[in-house]
Chimera marker file (.cmm) of the C-alpha trace (Angstrom):
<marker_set name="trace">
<marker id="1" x="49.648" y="-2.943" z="-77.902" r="1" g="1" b="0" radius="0.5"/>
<marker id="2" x="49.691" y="-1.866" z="-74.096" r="1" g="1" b="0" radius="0.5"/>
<marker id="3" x="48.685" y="-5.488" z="-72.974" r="1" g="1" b="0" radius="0.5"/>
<marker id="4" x="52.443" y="-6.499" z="-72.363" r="1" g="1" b="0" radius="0.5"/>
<marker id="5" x="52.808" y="-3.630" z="-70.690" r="1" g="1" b="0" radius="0.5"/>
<marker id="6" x="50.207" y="-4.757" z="-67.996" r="1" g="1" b="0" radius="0.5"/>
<marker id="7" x="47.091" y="-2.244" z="-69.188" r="1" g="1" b="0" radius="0.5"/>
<marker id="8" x="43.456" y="-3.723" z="-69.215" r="1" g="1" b="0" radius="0.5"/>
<marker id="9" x="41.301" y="-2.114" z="-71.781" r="1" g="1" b="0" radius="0.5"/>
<marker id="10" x="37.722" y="-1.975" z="-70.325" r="1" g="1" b="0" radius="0.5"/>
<marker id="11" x="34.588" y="-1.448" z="-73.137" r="1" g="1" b="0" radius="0.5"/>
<marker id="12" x="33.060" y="1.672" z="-72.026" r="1" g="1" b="0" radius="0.5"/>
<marker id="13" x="29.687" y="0.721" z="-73.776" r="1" g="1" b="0" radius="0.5"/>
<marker id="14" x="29.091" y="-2.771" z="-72.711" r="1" g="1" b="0" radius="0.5"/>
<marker id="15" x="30.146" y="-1.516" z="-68.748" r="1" g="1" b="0" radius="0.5"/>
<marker id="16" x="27.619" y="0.816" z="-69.080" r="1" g="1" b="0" radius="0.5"/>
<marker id="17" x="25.236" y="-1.511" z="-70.234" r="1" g="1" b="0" radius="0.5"/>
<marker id="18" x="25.759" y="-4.375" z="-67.624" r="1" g="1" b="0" radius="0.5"/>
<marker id="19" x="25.651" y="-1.586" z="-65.442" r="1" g="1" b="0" radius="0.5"/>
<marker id="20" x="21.880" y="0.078" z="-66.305" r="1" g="1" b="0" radius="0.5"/>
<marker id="21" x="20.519" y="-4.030" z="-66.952" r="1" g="1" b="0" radius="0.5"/>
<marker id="22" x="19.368" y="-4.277" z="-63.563" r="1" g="1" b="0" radius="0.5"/>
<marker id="23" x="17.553" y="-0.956" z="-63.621" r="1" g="1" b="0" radius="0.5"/>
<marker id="24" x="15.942" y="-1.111" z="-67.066" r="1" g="1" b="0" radius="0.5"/>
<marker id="25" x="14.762" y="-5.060" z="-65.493" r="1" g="1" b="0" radius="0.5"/>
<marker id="26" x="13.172" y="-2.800" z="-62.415" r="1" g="1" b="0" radius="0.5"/>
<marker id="27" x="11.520" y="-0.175" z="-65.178" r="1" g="1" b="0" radius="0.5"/>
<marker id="28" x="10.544" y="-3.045" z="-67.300" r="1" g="1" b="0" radius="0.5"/>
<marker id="29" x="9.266" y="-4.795" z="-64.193" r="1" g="1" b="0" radius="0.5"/>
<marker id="30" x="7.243" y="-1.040" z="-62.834" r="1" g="1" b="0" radius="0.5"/>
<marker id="31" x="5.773" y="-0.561" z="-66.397" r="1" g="1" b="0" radius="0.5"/>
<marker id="32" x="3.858" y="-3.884" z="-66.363" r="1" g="1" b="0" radius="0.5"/>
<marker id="33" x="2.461" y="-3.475" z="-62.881" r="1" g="1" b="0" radius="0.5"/>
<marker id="34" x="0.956" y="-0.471" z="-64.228" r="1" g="1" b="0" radius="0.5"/>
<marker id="35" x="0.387" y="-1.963" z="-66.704" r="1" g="1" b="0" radius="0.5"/>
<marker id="36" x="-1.382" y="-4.431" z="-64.950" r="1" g="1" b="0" radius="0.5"/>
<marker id="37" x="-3.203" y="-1.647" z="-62.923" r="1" g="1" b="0" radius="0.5"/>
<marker id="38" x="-4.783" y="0.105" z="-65.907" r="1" g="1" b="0" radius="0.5"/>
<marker id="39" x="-6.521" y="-3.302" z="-67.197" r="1" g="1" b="0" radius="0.5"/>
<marker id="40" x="-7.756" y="-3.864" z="-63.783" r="1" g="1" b="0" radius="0.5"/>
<marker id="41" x="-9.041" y="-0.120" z="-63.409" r="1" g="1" b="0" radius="0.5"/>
<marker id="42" x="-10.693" y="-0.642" z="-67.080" r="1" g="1" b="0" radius="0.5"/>
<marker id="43" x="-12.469" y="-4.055" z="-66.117" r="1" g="1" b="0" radius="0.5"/>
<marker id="44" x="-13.774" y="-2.508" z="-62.498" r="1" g="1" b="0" radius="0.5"/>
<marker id="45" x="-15.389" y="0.104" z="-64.795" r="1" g="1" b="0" radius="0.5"/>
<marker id="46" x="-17.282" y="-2.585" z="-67.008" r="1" g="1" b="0" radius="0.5"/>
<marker id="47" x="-18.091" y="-4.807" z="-63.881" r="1" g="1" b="0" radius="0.5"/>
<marker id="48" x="-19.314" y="-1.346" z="-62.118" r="1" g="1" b="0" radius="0.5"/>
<marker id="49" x="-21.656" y="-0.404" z="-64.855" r="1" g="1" b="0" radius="0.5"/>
<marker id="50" x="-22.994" y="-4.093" z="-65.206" r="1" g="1" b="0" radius="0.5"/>
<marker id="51" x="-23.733" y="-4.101" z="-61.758" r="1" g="1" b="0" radius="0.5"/>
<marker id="52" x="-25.451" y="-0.486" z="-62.046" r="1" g="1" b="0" radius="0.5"/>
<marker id="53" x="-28.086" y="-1.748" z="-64.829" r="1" g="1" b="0" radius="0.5"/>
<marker id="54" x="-29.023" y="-4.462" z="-62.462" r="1" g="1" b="0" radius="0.5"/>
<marker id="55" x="-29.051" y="-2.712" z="-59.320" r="1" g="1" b="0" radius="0.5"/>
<marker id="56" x="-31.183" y="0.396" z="-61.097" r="1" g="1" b="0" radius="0.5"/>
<marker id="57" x="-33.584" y="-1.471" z="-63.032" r="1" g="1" b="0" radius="0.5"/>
<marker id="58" x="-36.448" y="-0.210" z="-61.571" r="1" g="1" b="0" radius="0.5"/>
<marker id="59" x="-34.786" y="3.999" z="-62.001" r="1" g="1" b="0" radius="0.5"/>
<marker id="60" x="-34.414" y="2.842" z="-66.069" r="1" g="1" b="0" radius="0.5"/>
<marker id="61" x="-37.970" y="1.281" z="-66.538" r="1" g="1" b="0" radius="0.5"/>
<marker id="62" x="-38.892" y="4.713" z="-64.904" r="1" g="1" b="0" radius="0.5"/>
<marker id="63" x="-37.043" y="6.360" z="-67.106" r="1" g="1" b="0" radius="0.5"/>
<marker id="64" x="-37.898" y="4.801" z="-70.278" r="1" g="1" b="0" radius="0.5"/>
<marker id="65" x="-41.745" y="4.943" z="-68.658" r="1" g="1" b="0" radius="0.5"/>
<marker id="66" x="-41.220" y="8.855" z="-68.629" r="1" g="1" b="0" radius="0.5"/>
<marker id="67" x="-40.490" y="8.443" z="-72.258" r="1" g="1" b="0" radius="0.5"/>
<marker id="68" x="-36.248" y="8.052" z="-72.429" r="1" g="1" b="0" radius="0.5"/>
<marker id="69" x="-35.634" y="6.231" z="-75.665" r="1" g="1" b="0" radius="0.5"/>
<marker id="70" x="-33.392" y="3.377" z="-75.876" r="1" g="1" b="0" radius="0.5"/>
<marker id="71" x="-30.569" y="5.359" z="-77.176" r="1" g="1" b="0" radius="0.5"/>
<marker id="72" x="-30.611" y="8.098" z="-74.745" r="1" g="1" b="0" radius="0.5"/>
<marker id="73" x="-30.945" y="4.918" z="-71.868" r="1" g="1" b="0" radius="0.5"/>
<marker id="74" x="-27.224" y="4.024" z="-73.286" r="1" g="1" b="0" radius="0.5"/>
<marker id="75" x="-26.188" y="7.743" z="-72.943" r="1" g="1" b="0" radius="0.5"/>
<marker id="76" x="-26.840" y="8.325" z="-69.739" r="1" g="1" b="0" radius="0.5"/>
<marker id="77" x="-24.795" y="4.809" z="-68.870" r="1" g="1" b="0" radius="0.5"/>
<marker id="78" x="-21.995" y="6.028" z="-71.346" r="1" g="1" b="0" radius="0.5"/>
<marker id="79" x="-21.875" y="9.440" z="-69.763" r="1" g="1" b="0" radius="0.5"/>
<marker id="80" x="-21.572" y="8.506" z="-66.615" r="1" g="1" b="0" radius="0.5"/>
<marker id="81" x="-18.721" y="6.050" z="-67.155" r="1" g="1" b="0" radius="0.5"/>
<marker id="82" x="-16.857" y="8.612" z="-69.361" r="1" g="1" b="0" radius="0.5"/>
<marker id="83" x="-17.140" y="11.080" z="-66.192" r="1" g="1" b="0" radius="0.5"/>
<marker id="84" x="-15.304" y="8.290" z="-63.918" r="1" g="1" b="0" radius="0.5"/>
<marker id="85" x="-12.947" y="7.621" z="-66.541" r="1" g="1" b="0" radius="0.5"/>
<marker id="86" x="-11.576" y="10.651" z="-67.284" r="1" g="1" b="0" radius="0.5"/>
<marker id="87" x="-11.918" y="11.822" z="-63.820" r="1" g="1" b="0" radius="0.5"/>
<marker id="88" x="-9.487" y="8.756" z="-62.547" r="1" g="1" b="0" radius="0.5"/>
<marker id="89" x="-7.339" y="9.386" z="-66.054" r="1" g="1" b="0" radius="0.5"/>
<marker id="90" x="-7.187" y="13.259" z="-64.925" r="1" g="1" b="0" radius="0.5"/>
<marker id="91" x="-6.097" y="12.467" z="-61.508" r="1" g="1" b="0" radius="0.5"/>
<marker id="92" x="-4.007" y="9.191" z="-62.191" r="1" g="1" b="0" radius="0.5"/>
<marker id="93" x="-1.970" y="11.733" z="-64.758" r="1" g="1" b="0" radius="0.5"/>
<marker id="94" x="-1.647" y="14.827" z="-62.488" r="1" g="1" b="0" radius="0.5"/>
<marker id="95" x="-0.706" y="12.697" z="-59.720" r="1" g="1" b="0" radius="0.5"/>
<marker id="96" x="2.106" y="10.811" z="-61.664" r="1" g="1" b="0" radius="0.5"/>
<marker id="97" x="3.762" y="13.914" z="-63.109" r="1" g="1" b="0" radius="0.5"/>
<marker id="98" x="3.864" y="15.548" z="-59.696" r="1" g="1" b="0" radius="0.5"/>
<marker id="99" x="6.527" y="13.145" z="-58.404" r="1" g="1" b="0" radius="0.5"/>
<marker id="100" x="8.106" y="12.512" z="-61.561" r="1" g="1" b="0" radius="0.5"/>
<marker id="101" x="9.080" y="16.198" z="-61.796" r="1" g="1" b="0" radius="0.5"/>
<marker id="102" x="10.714" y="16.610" z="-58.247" r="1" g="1" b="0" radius="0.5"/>
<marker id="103" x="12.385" y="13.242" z="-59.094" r="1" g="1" b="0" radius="0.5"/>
<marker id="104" x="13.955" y="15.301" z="-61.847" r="1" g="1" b="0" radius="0.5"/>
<marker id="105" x="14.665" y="18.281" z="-60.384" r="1" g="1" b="0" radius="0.5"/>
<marker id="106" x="16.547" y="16.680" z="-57.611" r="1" g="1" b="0" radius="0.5"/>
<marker id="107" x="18.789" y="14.612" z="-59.910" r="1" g="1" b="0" radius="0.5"/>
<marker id="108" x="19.094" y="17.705" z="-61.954" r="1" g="1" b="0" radius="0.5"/>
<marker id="109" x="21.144" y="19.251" z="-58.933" r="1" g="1" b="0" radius="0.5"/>
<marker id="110" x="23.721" y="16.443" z="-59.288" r="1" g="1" b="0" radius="0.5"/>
<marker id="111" x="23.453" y="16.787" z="-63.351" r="1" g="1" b="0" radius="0.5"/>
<marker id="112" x="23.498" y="20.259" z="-64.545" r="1" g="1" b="0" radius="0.5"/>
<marker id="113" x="21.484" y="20.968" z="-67.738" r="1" g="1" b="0" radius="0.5"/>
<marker id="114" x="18.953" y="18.050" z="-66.515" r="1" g="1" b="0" radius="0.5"/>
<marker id="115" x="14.971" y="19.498" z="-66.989" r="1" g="1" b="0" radius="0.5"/>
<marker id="116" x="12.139" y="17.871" z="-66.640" r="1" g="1" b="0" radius="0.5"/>
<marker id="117" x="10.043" y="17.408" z="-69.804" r="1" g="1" b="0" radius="0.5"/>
<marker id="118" x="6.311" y="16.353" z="-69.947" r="1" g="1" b="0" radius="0.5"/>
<marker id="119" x="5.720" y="12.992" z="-72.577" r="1" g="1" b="0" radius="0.5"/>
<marker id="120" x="2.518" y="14.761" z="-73.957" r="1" g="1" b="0" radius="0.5"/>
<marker id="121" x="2.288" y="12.404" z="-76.475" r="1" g="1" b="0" radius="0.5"/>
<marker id="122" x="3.138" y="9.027" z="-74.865" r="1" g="1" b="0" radius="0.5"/>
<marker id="123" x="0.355" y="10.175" z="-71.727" r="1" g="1" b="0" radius="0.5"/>
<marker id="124" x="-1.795" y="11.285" z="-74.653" r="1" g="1" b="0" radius="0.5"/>
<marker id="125" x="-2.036" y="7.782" z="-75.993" r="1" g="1" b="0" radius="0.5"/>
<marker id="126" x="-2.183" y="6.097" z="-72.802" r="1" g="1" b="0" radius="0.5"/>
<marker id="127" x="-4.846" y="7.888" z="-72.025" r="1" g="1" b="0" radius="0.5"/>
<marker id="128" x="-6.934" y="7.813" z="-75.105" r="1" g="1" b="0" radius="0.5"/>
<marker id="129" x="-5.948" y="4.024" z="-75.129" r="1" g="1" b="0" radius="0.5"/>
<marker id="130" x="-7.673" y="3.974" z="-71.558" r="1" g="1" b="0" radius="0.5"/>
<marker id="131" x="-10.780" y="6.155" z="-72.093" r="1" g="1" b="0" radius="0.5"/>
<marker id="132" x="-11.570" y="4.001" z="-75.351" r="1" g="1" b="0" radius="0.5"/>
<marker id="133" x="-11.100" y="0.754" z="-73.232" r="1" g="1" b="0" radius="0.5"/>
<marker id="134" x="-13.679" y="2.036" z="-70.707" r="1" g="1" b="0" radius="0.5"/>
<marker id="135" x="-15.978" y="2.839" z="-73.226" r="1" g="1" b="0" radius="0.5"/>
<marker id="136" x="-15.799" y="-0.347" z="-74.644" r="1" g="1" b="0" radius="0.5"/>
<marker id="137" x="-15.982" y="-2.352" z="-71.759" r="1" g="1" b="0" radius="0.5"/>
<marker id="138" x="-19.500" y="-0.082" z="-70.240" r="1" g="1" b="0" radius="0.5"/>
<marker id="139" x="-20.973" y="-0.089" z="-73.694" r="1" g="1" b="0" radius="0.5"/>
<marker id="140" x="-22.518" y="-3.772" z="-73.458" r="1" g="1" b="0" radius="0.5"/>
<marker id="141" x="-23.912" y="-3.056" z="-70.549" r="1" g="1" b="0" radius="0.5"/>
<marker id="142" x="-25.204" y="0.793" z="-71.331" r="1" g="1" b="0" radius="0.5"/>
<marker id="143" x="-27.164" y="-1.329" z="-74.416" r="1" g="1" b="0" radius="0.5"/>
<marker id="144" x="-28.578" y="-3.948" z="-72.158" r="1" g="1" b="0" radius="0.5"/>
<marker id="145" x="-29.708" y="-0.812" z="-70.121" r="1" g="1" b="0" radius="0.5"/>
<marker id="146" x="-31.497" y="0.155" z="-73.027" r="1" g="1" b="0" radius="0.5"/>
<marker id="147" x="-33.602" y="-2.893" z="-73.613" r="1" g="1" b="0" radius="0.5"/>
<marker id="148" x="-35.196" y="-3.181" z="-69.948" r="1" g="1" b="0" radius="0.5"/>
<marker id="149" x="-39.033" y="-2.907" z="-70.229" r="1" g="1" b="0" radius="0.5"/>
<marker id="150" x="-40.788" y="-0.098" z="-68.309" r="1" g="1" b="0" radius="0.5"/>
<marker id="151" x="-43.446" y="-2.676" z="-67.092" r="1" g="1" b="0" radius="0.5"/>
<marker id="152" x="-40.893" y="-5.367" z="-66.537" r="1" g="1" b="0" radius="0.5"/>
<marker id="153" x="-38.975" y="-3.389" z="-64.637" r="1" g="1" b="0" radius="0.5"/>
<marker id="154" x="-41.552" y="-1.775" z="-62.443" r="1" g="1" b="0" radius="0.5"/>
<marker id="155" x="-43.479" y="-4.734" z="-61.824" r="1" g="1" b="0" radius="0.5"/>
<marker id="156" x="-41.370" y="-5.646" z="-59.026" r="1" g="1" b="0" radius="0.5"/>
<marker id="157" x="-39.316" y="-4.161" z="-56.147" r="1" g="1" b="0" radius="0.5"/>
<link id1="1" id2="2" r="1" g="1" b="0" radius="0.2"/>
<link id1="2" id2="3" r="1" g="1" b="0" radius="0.2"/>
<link id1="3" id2="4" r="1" g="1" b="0" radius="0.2"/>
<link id1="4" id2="5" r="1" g="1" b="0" radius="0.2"/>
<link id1="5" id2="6" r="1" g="1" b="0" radius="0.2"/>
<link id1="6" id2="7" r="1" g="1" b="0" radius="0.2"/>
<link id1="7" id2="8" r="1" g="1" b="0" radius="0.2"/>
<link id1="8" id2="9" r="1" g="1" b="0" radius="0.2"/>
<link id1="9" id2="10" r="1" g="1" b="0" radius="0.2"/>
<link id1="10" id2="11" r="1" g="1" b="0" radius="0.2"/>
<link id1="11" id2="12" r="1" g="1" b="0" radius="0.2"/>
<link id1="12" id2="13" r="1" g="1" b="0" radius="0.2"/>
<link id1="13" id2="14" r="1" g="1" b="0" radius="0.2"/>
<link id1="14" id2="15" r="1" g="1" b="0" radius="0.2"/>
<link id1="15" id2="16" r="1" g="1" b="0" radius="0.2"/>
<link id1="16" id2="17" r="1" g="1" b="0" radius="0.2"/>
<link id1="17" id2="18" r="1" g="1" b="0" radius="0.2"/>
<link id1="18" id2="19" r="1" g="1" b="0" radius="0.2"/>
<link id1="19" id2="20" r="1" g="1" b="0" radius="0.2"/>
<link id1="20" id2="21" r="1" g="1" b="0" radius="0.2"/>
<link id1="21" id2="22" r="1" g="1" b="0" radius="0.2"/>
<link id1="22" id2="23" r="1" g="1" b="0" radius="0.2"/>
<link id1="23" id2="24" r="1" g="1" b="0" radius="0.2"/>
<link id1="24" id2="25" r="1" g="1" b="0" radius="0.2"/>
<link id1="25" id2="26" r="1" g="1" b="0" radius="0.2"/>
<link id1="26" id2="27" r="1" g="1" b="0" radius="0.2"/>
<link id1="27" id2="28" r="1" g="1" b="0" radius="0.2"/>
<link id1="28" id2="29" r="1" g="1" b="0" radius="0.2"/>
<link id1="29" id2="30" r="1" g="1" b="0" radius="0.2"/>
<link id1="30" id2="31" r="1" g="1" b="0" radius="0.2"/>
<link id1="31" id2="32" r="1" g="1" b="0" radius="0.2"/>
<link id1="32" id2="33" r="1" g="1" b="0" radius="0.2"/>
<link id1="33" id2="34" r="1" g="1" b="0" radius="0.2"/>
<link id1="34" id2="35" r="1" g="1" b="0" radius="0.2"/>
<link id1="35" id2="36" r="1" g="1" b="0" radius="0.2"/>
<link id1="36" id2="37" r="1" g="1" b="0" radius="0.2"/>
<link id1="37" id2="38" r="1" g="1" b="0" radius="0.2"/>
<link id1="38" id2="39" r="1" g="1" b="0" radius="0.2"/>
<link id1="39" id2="40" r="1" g="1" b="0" radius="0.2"/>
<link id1="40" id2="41" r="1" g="1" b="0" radius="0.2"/>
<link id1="41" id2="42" r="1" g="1" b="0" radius="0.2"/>
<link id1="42" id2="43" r="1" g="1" b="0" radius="0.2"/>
<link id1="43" id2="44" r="1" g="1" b="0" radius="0.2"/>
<link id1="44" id2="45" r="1" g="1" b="0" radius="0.2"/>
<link id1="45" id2="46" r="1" g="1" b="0" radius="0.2"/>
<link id1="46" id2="47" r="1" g="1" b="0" radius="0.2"/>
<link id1="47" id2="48" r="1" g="1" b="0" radius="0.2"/>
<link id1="48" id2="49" r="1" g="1" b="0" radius="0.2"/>
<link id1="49" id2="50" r="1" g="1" b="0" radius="0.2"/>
<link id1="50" id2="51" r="1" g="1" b="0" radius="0.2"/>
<link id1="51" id2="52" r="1" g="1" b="0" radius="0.2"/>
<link id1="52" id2="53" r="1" g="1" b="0" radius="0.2"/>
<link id1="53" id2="54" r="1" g="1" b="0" radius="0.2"/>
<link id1="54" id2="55" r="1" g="1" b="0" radius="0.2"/>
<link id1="55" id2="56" r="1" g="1" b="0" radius="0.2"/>
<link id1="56" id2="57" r="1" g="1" b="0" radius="0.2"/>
<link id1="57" id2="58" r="1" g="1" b="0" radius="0.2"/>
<link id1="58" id2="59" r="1" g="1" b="0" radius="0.2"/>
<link id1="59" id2="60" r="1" g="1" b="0" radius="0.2"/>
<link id1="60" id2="61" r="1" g="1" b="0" radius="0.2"/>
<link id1="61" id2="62" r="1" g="1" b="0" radius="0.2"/>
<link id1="62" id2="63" r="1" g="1" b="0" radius="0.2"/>
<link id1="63" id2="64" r="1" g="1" b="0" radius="0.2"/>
<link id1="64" id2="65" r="1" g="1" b="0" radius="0.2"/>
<link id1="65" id2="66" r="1" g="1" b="0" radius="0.2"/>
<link id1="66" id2="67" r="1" g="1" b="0" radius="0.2"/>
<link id1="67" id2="68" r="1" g="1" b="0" radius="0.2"/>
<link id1="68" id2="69" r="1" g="1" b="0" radius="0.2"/>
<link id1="69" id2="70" r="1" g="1" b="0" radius="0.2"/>
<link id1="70" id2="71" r="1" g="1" b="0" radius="0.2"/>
<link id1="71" id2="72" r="1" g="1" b="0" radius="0.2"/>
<link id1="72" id2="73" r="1" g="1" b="0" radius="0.2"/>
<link id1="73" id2="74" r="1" g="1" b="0" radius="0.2"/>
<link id1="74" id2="75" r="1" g="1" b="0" radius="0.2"/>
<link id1="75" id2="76" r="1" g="1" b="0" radius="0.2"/>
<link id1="76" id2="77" r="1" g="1" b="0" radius="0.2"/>
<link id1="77" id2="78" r="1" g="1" b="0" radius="0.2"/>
<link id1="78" id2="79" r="1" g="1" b="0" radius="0.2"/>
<link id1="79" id2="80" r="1" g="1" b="0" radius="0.2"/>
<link id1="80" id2="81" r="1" g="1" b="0" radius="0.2"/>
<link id1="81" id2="82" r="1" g="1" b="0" radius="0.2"/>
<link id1="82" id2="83" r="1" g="1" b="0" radius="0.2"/>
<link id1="83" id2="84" r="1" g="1" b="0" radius="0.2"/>
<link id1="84" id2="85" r="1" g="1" b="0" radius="0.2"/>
<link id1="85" id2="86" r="1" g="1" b="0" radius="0.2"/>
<link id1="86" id2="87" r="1" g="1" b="0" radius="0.2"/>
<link id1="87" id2="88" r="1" g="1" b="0" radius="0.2"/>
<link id1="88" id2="89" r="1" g="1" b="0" radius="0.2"/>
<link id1="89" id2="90" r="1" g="1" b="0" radius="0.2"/>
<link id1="90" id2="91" r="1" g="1" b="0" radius="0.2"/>
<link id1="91" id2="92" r="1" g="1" b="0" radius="0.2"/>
<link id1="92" id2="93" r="1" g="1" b="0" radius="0.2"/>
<link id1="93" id2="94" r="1" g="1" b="0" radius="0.2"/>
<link id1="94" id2="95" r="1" g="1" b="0" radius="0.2"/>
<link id1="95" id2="96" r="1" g="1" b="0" radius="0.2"/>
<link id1="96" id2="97" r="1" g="1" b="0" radius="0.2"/>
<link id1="97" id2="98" r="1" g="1" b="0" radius="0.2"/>
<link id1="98" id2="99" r="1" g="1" b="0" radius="0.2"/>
<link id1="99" id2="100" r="1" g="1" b="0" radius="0.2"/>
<link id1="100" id2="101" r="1" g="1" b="0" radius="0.2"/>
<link id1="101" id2="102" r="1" g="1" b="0" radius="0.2"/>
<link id1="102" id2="103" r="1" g="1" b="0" radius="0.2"/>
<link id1="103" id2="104" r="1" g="1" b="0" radius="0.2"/>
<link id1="104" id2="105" r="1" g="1" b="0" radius="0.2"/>
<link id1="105" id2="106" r="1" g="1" b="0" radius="0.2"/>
<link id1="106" id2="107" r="1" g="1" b="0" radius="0.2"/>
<link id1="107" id2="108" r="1" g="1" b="0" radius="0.2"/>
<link id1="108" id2="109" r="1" g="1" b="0" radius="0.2"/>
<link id1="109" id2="110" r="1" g="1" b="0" radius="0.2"/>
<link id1="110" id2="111" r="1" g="1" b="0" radius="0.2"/>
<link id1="111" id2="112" r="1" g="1" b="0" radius="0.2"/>
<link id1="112" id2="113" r="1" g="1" b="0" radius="0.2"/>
<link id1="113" id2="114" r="1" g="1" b="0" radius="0.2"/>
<link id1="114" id2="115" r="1" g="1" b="0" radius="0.2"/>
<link id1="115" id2="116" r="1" g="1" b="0" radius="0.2"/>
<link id1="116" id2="117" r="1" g="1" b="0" radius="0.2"/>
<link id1="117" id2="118" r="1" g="1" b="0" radius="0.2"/>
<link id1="118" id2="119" r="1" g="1" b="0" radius="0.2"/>
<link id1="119" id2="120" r="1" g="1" b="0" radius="0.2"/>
<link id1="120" id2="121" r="1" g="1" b="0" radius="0.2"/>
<link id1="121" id2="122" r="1" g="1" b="0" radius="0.2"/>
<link id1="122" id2="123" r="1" g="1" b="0" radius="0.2"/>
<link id1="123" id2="124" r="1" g="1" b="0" radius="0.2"/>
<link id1="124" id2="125" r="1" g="1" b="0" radius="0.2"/>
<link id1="125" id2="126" r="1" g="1" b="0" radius="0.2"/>
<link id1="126" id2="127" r="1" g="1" b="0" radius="0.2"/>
<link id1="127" id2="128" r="1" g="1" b="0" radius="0.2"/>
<link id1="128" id2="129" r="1" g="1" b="0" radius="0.2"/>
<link id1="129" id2="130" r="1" g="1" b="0" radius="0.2"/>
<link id1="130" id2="131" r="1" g="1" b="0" radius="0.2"/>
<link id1="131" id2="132" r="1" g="1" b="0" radius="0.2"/>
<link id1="132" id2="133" r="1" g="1" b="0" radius="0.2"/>
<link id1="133" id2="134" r="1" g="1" b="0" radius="0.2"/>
<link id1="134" id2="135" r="1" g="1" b="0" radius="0.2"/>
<link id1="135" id2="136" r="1" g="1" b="0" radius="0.2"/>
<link id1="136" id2="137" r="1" g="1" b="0" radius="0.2"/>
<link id1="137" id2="138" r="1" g="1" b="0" radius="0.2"/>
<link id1="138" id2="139" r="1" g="1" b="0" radius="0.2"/>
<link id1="139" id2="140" r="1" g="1" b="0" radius="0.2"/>
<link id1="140" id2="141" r="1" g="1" b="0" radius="0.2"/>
<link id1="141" id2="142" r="1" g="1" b="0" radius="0.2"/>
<link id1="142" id2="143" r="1" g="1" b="0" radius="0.2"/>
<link id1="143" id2="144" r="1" g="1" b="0" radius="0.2"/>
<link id1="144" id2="145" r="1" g="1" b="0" radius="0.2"/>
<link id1="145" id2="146" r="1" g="1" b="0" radius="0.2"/>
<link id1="146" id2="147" r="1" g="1" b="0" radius="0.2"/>
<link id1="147" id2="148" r="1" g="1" b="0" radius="0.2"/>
<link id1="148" id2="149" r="1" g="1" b="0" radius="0.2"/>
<link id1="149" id2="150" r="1" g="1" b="0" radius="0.2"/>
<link id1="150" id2="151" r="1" g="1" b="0" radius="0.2"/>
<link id1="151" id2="152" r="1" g="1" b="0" radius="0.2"/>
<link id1="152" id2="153" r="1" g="1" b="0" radius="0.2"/>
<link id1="153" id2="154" r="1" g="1" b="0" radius="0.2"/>
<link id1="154" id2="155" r="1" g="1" b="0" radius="0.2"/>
<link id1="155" id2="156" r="1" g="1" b="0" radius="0.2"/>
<link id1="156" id2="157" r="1" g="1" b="0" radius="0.2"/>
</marker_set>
């Protein structure tokens, strides 16, 4: 009705929109670098504990020589990877959420009524999704672990 008049009407929702693309492309863009980060982080673990039941063959064949059943062979593996990978998952999270909440509380000086509120349940699956991966990816080679020989593996040095 106002267009003969000379007045542009401007949608509100779609400026907005154009507006945020190019950031939600950069988040979109963050999230699978991390993304890519945590499946890296997960295989290191494997290729770690693969290369610890090669390079400690001679420890497990002591071990089972000392009379360490098979299962508690893939324990000790299993254990030891679960320490790493909830120490890095520990760390990885308490690092992240350090920044994240001065990031918020200094936008929330320009934006009043802004706080900063922890995803619980988003870093909850994340990192259960993580920890499960590791354990998945070291349990192959905790079981081959468990099937070394004691006189195999003490035979030579």
């Amino acid at each position: 009705a106002f267009l003969k008049n000379g007045l542009e009407s401007v949608d509100l929702v779609q400026e907005l929109h154009d507006s945020m693309a190019t950031q939600l492309v950069f988040q979109q863009l963050m999230l699978g670098f991390l993304t890519v980060g945590l499946v890296v982080g997960v295989a290191a673990l494997g290729v770690i504990s693969t290369r610890a039941v090669v390079e400690r063959r001679q420890q497990i064949g002591m071990l089972r020589a000392l009379g360490f059943q098979r299962e508690m062979v893939t324990w000790v593996f299993l254990i030891e990877s679960s320490f790493i990978a909830l120490l890095g998952i520990g760390l990885g999270v308490g690092l992240a959420l350090i920044p994240a909440s001065q990031l918020v509380a200094d936008m929330a000086i320009d934006i009043p009524g802004l706080t900063f509120q922890v995803p619980w349940t988003e870093i909850l699956v994340v990192s259960g999704l993580a920890f499960t991966m590791t354990l998945l990816t070291t349990w192959l080679p905790a079981v081959q672990a468990s099937w070394v020989q004691p006189a195999e593996a003490l035979r030579y040095e």
